[in-house]
C-alpha positions as CSV (number, residue, x, y, z in Angstrom):
1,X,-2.0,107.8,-109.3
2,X,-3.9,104.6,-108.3
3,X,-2.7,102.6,-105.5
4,X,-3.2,99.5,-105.6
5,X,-2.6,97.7,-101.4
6,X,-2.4,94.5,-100.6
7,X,-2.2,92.5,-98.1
8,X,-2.6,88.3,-97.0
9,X,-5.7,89.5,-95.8
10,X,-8.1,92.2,-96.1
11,X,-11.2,92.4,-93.8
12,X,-13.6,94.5,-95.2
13,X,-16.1,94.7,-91.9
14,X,-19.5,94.1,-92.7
15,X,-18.6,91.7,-95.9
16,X,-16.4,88.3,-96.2
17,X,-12.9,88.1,-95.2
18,X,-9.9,88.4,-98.6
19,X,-7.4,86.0,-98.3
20,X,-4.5,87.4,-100.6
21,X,-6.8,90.3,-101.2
22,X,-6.3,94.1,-101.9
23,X,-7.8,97.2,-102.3
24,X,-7.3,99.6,-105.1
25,X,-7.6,103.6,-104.0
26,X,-7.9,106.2,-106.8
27,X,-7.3,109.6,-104.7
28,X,-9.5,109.5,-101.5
29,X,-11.5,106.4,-102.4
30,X,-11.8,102.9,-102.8
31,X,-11.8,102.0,-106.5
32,X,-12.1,98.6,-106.0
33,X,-11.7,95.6,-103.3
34,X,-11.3,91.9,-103.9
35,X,-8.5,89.3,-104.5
36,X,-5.3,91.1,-105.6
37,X,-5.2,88.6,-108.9
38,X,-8.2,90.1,-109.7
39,X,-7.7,93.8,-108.3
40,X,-4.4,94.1,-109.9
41,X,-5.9,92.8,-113.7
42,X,-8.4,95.6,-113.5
43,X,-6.1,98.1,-112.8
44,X,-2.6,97.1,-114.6
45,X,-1.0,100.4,-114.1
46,X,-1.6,101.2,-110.7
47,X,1.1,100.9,-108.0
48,X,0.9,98.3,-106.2
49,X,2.0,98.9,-102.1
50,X,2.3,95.0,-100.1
51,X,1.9,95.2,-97.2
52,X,2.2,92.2,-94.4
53,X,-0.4,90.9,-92.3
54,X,-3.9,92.2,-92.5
55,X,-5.8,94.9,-94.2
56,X,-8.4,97.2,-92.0
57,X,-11.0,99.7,-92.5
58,X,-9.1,102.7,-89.9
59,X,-10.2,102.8,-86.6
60,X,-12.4,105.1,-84.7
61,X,-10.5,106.5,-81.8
62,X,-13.4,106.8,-78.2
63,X,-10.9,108.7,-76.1
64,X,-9.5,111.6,-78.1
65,X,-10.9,114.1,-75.9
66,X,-8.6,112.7,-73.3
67,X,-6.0,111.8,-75.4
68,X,-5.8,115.5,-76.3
69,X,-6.8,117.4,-73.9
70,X,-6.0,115.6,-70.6
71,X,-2.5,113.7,-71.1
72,X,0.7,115.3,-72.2
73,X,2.9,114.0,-74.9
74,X,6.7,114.4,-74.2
75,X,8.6,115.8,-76.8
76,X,11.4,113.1,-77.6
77,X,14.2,115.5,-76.3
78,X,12.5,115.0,-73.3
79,X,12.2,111.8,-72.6
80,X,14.9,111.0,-70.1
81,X,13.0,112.9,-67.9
82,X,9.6,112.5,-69.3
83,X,9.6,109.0,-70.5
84,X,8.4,108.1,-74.1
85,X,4.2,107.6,-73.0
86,X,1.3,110.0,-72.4
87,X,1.6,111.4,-68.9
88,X,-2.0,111.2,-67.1
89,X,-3.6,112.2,-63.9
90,X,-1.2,113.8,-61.2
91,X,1.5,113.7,-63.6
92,X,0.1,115.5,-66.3
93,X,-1.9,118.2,-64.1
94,X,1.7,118.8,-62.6
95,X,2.6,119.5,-65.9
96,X,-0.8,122.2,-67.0
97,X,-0.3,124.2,-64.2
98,X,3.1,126.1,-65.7
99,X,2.4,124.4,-68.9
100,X,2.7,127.5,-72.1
101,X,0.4,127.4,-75.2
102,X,3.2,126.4,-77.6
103,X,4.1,123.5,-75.2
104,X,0.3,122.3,-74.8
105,X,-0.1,122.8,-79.2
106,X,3.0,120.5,-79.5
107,X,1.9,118.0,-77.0
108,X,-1.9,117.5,-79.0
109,X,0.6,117.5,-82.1
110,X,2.2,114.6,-80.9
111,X,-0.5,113.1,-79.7
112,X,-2.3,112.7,-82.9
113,X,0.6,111.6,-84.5
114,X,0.8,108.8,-82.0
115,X,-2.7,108.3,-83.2
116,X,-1.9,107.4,-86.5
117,X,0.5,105.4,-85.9
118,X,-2.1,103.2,-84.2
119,X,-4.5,102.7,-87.4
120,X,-6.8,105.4,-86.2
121,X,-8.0,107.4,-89.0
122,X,-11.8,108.9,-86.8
123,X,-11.6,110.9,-83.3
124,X,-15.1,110.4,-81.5
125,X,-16.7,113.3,-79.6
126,X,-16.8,116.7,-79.3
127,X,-13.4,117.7,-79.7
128,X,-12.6,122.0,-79.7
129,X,-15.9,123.4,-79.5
130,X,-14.5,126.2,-77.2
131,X,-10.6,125.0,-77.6
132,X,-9.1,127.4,-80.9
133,X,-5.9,125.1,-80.6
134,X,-7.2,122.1,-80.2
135,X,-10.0,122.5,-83.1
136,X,-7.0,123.7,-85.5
137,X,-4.7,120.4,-85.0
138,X,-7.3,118.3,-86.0
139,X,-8.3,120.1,-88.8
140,X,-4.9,120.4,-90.1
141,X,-4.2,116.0,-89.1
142,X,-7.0,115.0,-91.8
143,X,-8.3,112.8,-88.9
144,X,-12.0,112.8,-89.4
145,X,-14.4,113.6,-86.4
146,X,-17.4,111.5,-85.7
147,X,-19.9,111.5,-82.7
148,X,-19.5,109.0,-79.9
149,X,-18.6,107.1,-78.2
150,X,-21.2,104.9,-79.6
151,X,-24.1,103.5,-77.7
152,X,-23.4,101.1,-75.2
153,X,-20.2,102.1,-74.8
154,X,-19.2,100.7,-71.5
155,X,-17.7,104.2,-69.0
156,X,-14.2,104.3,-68.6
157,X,-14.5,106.5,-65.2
158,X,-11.0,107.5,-64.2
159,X,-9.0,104.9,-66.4
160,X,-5.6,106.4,-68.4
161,X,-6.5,106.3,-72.1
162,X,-5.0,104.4,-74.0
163,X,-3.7,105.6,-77.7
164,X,-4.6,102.0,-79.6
165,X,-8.0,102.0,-79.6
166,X,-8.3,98.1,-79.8
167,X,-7.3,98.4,-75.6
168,X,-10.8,99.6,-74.9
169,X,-12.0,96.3,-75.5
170,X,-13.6,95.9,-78.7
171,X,-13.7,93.6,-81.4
172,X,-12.9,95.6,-85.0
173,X,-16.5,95.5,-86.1
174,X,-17.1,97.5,-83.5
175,X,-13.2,99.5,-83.4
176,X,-13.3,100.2,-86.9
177,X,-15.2,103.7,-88.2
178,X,-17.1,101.6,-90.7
179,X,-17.1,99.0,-93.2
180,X,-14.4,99.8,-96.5
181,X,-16.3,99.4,-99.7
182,X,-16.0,100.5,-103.2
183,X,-16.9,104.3,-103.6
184,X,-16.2,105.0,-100.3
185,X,-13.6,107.0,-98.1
186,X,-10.2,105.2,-98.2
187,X,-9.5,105.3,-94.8
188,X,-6.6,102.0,-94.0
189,X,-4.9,100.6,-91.6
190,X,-2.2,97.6,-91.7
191,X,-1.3,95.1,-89.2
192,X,1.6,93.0,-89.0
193,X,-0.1,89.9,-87.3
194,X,-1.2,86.9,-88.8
195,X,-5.5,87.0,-88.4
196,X,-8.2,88.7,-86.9
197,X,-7.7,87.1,-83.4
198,X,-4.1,88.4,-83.0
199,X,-5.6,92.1,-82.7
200,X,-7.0,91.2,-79.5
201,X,-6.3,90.7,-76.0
202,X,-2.3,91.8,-74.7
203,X,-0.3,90.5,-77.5
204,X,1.4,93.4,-80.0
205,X,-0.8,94.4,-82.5
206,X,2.0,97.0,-84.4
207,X,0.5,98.5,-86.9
208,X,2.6,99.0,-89.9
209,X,0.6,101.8,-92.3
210,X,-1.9,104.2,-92.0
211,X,-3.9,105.4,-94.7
212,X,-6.1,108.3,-94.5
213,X,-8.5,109.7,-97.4
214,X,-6.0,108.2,-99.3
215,X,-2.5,109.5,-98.3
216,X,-0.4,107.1,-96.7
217,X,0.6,108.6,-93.2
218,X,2.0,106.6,-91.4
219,X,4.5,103.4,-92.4
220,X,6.1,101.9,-90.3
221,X,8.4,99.8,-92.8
C-alpha cells in the first residue's frame, strides 16, 4: 500500500525546505515529495502517517564499527547493574574478557536497534569483513552499509561513540546518507522539534520514526 508521511516540515537535503510537506512511498521508494495538499491529491488512496516536527532523509551512522564491535549494550534485565547506555573502554573490555558469543550477538542486536531509534538508516565502514556475527546482524537489520567516514572527517581518537549520529558534529547535509528524492530509496527519519536548528548543539533531538526502504521501524508514538 502507498504511504503517504507527512510532516510541518520535510527537508529534502540538497533541494528547498517543505513547509506542511510530505512524502509519498510506494514499497521501498519515494513516489513523490512536495506539499502534502498536493502529495495527498495525487495519491487519494494512500495512507496517510502525520507525523510531528520535521521530515529527514535517514542518517548515516560514522561510528558503527565502534558502536558494534567495541561497546556493549546491556540487556534491559540488566540494567540495575549495567545501567541503560553503551558501556565503553575499561568497562566494556571488563565485560569481553568472560563475555559468550550469544551475549556479544545480543549486545550488536541491541545496539542496532538503538540505532534506529536514532534516524539512522546507513552504517559507514567496513563492518564484518572477518566477523560472521557481526556481518549477519546487519544483514538481517536492513541497515544499509556505505563507505566512510567521509572525507574530512575530523578523527575521533579515543572518544566514546555516541549512538545519535548528529553528536559527532555535523550539520544534516552532511549527517544525512543523501538527499530523498522521487525514485529513490525511502530511507526516513522524524523529529519532534520545531526546525532544522533544534537538531543541533545539546538540546533533545528525539526522534519519533524510522523508516527504512520503506518499512517503518521504529515509532516512537
Amino acid at each position: 500500500m502507498l504511504t503517504i508521511h507527512a510532516a510541518p516540515l520535510v527537508l529534502p537535503v540538497g533541494a528547498a525546505a517543505v513547509v506542511d510537506g510530505a512524502v509519498a512511498v510506494d514499497g521501498d521508494r519515494v513516489a513523490a515529495l512536495g506539499p502534502y495538499a498536493e502529495v495527498a491529491a495525487a495519491h487519494p488512496a494512500a495512507r496517510v502517517r502525520r507525523w510531528p516536527g520535521l521530515l529527514t532523509p535517514g542518517l548515516r551512522q560514522d561510528r558503527a564499527a565502534d558502536l558494534l564491535t567495541r561497546c556493549y549494550h546491556p540487556d534491559p534485565r540488566e540494567a540495575d547493574e549495567l545501567g541503560e547506555l553503551p558501556l565503553w573502554g575499561e568497562a566494556f573490555e571488563r565485560l569481553a574478557a568472560t563475555m559468550d558469543a550469544t551475549r556479544r550477538s545480543g549486545s550488536i542486536r541491541r545496539g542496532l536497534q538503538r540505532m534506529l531509534r536514532h534516524g539512522t538508516t546507513h552504517l559507514a565502514g567496513p563492518l564484518g569483513a572477518d566477523d560472521p556475527a557481526l556481518r549477519t546482524a546487519v544483514a538481517r537489520s536492513g541497515l544499509v552499509r556505505v563507505p566512510g567516514p567521509p572525507a574530512g572527517a575530523a578523527p575521533v581518537g579515543d572518544k566514546a561513540p555516541d549512538p545519535d549520529p548528529f553528536a559527532a558534529g555535523g550539520d544534516l547535509a552532511r549527517t544525512a546518507h543523501g538527499p530523498l528524492r522521487v525514485g529513490g530509496r525511502a530511507d526516513l527519519a522524524v523529529f519532534d522539534v520545531p526546525d532544522e536548528a533544534a537538531l543541533y548543539g545539546g538540546g533533545p533531538r528525539p526522534c519519533v520514526a524510522t523508516v527504512l526502504a520503506g518499512r517503518l521501524v521504529h515509532r516512537a508514538r
